[in-house]
VODOLO-688118 format. One record per atom (N, C-alpha, C): atom name; x, y, z. Coordinates in nm, 2 decimals. Each point is the difference from the previous one (the first is absolute). Last residue first. Layout:
BEGIN
  zator      px      py      pz
     CA       X       Y       Z
...
END
This chain:
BEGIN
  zator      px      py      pz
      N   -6.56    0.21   -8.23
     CA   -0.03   -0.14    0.04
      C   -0.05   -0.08   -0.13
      N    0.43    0.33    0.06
     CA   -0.10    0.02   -0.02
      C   -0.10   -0.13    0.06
      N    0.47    0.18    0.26
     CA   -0.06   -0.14   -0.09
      C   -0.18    0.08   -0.05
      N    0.46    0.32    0.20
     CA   -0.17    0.00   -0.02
      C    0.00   -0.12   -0.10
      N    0.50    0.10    0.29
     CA   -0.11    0.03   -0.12
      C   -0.14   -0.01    0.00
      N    0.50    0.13    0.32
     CA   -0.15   -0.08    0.02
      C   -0.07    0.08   -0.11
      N    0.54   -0.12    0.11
     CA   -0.05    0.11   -0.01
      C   -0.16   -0.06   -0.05
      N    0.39   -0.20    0.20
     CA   -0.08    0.06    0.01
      C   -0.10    0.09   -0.01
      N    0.40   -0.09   -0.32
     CA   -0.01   -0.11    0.11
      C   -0.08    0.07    0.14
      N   -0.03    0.26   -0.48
     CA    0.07   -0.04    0.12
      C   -0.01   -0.12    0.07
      N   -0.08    0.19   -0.58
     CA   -0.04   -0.03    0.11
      C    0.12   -0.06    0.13
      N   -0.05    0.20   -0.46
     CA    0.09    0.04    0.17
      C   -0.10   -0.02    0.06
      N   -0.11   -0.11   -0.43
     CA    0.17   -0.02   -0.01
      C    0.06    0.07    0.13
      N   -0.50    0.04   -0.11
     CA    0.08   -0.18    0.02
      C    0.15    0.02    0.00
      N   -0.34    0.42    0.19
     CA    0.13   -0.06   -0.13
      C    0.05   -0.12    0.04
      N   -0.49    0.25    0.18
     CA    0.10   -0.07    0.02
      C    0.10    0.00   -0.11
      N   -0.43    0.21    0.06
     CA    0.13    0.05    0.04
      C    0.09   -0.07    0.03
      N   -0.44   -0.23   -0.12
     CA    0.04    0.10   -0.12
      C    0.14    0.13    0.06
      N   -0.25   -0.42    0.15
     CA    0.10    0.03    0.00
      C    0.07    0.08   -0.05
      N   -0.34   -0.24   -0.08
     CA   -0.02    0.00    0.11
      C    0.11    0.08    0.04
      N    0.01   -0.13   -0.42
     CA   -0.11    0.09    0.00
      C   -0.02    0.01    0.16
      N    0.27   -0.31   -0.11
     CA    0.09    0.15   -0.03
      C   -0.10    0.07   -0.02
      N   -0.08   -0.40    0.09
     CA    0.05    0.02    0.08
      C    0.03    0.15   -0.02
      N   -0.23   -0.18   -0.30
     CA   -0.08    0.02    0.07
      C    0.06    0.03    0.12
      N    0.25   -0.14   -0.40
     CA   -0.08    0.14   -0.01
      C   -0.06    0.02    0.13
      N    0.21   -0.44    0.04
     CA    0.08    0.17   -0.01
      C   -0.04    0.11   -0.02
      N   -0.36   -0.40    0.16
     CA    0.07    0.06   -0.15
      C    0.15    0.12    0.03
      N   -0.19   -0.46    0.39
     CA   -0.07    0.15   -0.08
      C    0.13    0.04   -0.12
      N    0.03   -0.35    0.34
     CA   -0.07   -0.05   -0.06
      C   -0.11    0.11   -0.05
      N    0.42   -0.01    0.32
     CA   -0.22    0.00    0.04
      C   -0.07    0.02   -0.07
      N    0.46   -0.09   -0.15
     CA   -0.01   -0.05    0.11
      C   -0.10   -0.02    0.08
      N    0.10    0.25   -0.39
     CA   -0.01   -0.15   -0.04
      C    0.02   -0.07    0.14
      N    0.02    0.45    0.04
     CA   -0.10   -0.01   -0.10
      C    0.02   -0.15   -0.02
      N    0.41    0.11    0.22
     CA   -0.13    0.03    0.08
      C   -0.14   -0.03   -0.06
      N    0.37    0.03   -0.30
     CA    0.00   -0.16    0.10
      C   -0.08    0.00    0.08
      N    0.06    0.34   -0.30
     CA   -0.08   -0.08   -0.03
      C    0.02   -0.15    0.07
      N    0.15    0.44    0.18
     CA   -0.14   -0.04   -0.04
      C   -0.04   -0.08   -0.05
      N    0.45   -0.07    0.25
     CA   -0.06    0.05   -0.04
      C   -0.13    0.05   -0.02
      N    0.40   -0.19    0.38
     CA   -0.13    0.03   -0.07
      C    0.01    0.08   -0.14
      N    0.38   -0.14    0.31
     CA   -0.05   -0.05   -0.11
      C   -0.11   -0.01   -0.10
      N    0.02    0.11    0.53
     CA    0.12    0.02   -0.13
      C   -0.03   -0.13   -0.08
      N   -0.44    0.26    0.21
     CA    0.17   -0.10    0.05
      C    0.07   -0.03   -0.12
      N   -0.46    0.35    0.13
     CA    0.12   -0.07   -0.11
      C    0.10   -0.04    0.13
      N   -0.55    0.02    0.11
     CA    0.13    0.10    0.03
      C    0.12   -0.08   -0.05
      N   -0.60    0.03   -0.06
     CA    0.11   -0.07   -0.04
      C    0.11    0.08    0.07
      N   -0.53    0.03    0.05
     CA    0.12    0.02   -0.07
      C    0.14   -0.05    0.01
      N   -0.61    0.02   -0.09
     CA    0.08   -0.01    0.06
      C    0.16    0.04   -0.01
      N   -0.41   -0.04   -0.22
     CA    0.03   -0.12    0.00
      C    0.09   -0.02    0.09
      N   -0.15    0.43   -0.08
     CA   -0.13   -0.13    0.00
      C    0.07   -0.11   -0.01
      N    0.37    0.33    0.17
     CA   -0.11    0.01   -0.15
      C   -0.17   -0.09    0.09
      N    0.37    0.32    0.30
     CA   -0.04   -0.16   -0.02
      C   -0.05    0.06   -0.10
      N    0.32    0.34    0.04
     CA   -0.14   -0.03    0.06
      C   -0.02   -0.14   -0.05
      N    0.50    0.16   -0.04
     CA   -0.13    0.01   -0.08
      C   -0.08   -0.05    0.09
      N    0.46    0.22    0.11
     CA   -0.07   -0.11   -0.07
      C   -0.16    0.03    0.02
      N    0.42    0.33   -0.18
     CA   -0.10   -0.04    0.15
      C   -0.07   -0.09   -0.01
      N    0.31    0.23   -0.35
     CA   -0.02   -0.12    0.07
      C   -0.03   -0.05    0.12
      N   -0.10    0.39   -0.30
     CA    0.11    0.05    0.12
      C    0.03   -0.13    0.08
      N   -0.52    0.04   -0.13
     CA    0.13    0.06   -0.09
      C    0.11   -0.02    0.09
      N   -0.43   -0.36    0.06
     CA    0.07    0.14    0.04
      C    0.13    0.04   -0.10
      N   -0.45   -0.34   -0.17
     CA    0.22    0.00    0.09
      C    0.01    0.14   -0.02
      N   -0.51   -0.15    0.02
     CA    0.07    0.01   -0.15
      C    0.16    0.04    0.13
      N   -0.48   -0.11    0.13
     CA    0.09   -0.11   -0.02
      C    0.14    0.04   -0.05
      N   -0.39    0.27    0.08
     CA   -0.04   -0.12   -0.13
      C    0.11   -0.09    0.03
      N    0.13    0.44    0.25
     CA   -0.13   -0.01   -0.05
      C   -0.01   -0.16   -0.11
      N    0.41    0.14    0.31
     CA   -0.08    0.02   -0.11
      C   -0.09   -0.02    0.00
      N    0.23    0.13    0.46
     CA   -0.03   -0.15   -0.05
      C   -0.03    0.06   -0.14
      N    0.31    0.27    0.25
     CA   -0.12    0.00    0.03
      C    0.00   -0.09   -0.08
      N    0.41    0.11    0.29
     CA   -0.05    0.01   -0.17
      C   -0.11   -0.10    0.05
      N    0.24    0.22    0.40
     CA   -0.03   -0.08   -0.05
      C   -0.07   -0.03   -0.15
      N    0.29    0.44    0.26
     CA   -0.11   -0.06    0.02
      C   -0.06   -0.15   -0.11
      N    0.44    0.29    0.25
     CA   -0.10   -0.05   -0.09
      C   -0.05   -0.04   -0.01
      N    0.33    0.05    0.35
     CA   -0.14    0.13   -0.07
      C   -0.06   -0.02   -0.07
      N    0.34   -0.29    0.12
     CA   -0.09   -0.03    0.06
      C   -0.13    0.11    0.06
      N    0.43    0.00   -0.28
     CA   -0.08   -0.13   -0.09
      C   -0.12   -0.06    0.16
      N    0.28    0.43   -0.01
     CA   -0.08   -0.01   -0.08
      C   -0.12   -0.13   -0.03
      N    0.39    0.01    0.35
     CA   -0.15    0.06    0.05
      C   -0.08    0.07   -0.14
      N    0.40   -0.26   -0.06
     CA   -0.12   -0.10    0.12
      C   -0.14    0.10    0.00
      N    0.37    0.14   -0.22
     CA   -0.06   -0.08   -0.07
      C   -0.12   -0.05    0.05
      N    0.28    0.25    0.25
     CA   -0.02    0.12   -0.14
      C   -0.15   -0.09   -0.10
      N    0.37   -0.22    0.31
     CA   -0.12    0.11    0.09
      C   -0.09    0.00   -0.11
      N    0.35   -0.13   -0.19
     CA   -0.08   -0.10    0.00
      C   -0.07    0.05    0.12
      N    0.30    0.33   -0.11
     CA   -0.07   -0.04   -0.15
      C   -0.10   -0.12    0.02
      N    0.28    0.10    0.35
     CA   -0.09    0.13   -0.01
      C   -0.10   -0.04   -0.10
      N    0.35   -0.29    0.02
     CA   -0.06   -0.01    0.13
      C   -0.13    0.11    0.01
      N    0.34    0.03   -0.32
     CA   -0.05   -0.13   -0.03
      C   -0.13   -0.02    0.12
      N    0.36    0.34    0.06
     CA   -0.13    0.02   -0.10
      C   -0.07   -0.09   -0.03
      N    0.36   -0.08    0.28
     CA   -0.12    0.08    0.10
      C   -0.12    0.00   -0.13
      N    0.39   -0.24   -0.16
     CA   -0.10   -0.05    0.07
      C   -0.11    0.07    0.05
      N    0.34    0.25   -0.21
     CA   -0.07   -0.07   -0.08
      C   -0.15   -0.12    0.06
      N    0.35    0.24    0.26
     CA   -0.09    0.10   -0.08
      C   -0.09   -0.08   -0.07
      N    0.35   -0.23    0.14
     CA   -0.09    0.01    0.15
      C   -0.11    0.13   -0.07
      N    0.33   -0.13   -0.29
     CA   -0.06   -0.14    0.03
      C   -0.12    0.06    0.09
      N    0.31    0.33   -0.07
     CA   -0.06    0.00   -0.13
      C   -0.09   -0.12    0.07
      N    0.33    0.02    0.29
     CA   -0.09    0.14    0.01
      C   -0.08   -0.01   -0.12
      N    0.34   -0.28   -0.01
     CA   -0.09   -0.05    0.11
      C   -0.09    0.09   -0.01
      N    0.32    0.10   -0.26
     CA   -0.09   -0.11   -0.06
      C   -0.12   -0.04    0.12
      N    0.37    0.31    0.13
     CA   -0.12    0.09   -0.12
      C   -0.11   -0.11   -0.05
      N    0.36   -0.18    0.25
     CA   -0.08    0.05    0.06
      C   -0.08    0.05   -0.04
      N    0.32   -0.16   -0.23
     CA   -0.08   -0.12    0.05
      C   -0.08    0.05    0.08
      N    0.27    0.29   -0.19
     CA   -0.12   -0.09   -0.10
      C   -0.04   -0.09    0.06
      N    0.33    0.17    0.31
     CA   -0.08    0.12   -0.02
      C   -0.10   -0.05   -0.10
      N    0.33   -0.33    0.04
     CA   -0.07    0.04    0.13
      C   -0.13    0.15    0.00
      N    0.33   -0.12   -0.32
     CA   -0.10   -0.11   -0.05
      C   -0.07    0.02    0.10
      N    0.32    0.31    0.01
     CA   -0.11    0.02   -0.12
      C   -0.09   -0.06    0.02
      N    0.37   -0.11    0.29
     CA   -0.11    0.14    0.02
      C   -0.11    0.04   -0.06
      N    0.31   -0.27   -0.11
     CA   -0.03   -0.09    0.06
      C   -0.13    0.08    0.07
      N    0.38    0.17   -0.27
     CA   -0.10   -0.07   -0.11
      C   -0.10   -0.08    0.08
      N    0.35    0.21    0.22
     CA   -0.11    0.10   -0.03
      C   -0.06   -0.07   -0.11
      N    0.34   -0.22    0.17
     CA   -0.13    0.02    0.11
      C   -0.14    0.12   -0.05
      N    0.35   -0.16   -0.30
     CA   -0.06   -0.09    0.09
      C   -0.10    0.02    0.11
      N    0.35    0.30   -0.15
     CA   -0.13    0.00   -0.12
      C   -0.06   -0.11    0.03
      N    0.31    0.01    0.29
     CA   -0.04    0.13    0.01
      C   -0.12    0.01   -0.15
      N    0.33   -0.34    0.00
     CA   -0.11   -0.02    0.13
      C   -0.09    0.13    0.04
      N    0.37   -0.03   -0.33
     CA   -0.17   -0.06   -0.06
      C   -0.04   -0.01    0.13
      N    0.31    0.27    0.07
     CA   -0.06    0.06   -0.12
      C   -0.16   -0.09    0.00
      N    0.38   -0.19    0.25
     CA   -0.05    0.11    0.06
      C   -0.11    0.04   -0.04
      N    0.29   -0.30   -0.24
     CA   -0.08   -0.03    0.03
      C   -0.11    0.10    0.08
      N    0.36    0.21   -0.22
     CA   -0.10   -0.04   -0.05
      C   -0.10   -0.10    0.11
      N    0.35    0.16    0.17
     CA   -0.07    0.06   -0.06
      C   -0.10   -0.05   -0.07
      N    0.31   -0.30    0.12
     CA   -0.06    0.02    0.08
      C   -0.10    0.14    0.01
      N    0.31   -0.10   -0.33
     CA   -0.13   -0.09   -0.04
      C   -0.11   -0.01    0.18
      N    0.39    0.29   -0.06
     CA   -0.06    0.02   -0.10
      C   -0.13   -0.06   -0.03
      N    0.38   -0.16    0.31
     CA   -0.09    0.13    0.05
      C   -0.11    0.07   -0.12
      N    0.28   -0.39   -0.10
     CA   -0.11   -0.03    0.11
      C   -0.08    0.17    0.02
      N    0.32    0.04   -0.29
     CA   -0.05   -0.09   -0.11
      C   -0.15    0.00    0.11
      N    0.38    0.19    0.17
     CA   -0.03    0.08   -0.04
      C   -0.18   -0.08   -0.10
      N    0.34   -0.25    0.20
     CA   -0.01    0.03    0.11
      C   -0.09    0.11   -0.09
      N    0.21   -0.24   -0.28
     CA   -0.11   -0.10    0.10
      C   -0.04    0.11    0.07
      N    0.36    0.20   -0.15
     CA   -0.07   -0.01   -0.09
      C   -0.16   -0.08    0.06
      N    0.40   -0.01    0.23
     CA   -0.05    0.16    0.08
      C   -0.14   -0.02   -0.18
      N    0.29   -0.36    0.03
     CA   -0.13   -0.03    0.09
      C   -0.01    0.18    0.01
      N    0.30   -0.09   -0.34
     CA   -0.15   -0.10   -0.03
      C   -0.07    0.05    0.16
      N    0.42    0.21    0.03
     CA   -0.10    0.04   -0.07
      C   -0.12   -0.06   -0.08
      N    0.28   -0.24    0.29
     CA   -0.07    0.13    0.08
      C   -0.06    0.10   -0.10
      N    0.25   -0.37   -0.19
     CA   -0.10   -0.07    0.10
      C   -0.06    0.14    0.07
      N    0.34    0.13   -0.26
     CA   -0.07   -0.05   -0.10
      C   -0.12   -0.05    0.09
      N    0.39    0.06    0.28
     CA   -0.06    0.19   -0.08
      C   -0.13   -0.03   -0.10
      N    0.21   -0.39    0.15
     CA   -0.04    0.04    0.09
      C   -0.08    0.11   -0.03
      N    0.29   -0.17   -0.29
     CA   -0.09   -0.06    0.00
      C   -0.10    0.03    0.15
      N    0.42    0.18   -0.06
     CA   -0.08    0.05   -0.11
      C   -0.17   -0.07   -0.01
      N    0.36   -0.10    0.33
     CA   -0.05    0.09    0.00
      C   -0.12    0.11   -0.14
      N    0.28   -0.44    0.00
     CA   -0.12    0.00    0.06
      C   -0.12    0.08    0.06
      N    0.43    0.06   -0.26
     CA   -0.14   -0.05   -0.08
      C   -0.10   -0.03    0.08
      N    0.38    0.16    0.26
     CA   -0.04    0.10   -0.11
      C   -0.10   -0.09   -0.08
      N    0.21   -0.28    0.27
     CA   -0.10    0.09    0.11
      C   -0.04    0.10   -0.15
      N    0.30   -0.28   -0.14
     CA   -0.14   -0.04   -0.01
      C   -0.10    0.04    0.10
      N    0.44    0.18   -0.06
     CA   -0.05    0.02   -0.11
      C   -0.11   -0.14   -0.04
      N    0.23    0.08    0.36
     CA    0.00    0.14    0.00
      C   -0.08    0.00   -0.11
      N    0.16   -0.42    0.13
     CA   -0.07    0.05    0.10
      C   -0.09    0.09   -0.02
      N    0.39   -0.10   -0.29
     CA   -0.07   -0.07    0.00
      C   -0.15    0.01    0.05
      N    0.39    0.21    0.19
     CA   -0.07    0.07   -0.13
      C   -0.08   -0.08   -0.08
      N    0.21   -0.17    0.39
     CA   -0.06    0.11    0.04
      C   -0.07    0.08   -0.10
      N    0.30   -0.37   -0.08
     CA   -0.18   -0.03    0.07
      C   -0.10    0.11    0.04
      N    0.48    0.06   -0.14
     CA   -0.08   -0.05   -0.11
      C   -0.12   -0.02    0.03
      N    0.28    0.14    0.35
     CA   -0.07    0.08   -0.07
      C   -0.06   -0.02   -0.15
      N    0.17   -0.36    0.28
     CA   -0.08    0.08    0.10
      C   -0.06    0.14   -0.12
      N    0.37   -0.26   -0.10
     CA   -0.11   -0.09   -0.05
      C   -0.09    0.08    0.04
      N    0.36    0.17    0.12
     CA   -0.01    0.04   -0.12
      C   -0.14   -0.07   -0.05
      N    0.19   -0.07    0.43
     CA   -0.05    0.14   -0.07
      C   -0.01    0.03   -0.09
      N    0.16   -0.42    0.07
     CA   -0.13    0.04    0.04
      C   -0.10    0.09    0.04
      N    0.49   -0.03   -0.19
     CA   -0.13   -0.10   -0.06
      C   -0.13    0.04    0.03
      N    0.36    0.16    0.29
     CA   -0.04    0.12   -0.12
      C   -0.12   -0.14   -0.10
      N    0.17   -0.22    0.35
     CA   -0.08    0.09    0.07
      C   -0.06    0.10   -0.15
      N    0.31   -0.39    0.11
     CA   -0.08    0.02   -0.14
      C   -0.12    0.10    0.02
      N    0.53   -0.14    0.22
     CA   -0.13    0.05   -0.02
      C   -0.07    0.02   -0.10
      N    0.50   -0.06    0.03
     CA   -0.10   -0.10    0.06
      C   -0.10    0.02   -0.01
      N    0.34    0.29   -0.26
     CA   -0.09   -0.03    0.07
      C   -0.07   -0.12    0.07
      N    0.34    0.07   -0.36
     CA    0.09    0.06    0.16
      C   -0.09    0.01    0.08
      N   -0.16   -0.16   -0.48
     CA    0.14   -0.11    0.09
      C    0.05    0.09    0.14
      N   -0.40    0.18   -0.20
     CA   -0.02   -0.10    0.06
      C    0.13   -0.10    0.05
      N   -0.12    0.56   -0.06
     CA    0.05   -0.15   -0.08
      C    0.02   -0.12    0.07
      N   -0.10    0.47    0.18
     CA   -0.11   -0.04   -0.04
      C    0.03   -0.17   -0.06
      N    0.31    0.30    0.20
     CA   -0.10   -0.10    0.10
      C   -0.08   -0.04   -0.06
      N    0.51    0.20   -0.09
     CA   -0.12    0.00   -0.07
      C   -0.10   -0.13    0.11
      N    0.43    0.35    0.07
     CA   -0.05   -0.13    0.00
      C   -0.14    0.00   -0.04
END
C-alpha cells in the first residue's frame, strides 16, 4: 500500500514535509549569503579596526613632537629672557659708566673776545649780548630781528654753522 498518494491518503502531512524542506533550503541558502556578507562586514571592521590603531599611533607621535616642540619654545624663551636681563644689567653699568664721567669733567672755559666755544658749547655773551634759537630760527631772521647785518652776526659768531643750528642752542648778537 502506497501512503504517500493522495487518493488512499487522507493526510497532507508528506505536503508539509515536503513544503518544510523547501523552506528549509531556501533558509540554507540566504543564511549562506548572509553569511558571506557578514565575513565581508568583519573583514571591513578588523580593517577600521587596524586603520584606528594606526592613526592612534600617529596621533601619539604628534603629541610627542608637540610636546617637545613646546620644550624648545620654553628653553628660547628662557635663553631670551637670560639675553634681555644681560642686556639690561649692561645698559645699567653703561649709564653708571656715563653718570660718573659726565660728572668728572670739568666745565668748558669761557673764550676770550666773545668768540663761540668749539664742540657746540654755547657761546659767551657778545657786546650786544645773546640770543638762544627757537624753532624756526635762522641767522638771517635773527640779524633782521635786532636790526644788525648777517655779516656782522656771523662775524660774532665765527664757530657757528647756520645750517645746524639747535633749538637752544645760545649765539653772540654783535652791538
Amino acid at each position: 500500500m502506497d501512503t504517500i498518494s493522495r487518493e488512499n491518503s487522507p493526510s497532507i502531512l508528506p505536503f508539509v514535509g515536503v513544503g518544510l524542506g523547501v523552506l528549509a533550503v531556501i533558509l540554507s541558502a540566504v543564511a549562506l549569503v548572509k553569511l558571506g556578507t557578514v565575513k565581508t562586514l568583519k573583514t571591513d571592521v578588523d580593517d577600521l579596526r587596524t586603520q584606528v590603531q594606526s592613526m592612534a599611533g600617529d596621533v601619539q607621535r604628534a603629541g610627542e613632537k608637540a610636546s617637545a616642540a613646546a620644550r624648545r619654545v620654553d628653553d628660547l624663551a628662557t635663553q631670551a629672557q637670560r639675553g634681555f636681563d644681560a642686556v639690561t644689567a649692561e645698559i645699567g653699568n653703561l649709564r653708571t659708566d656715563v653718570n660718573k664721567l659726565a660728572t668728572a669733567k670739568p666745565a668748558p672755559k669761557a673764550p676770550k673776545d666773545g668768540a663761540a666755544v668749539k664742540d657746540g658749547a654755547p657761546a659767551a655773551p657778545g657786546p650786544g649780548g645773546d640770543y638762544t634759537i627757537k624753532a624756526g630760527d635762522g641767522l638771517a631772521k635773527i640779524a633782521k630781528a635786532h636790526g644788525v647785518t648777517l655779516a656782522a652776526l656771523e662775524a660774532a659768531n665765527p664757530g657757528i654753522d647756520s645750517k645746524k643750528l639747535k633749538v637752544g642752542q645760545k649765539i653772540n648778537l654783535p652791538k
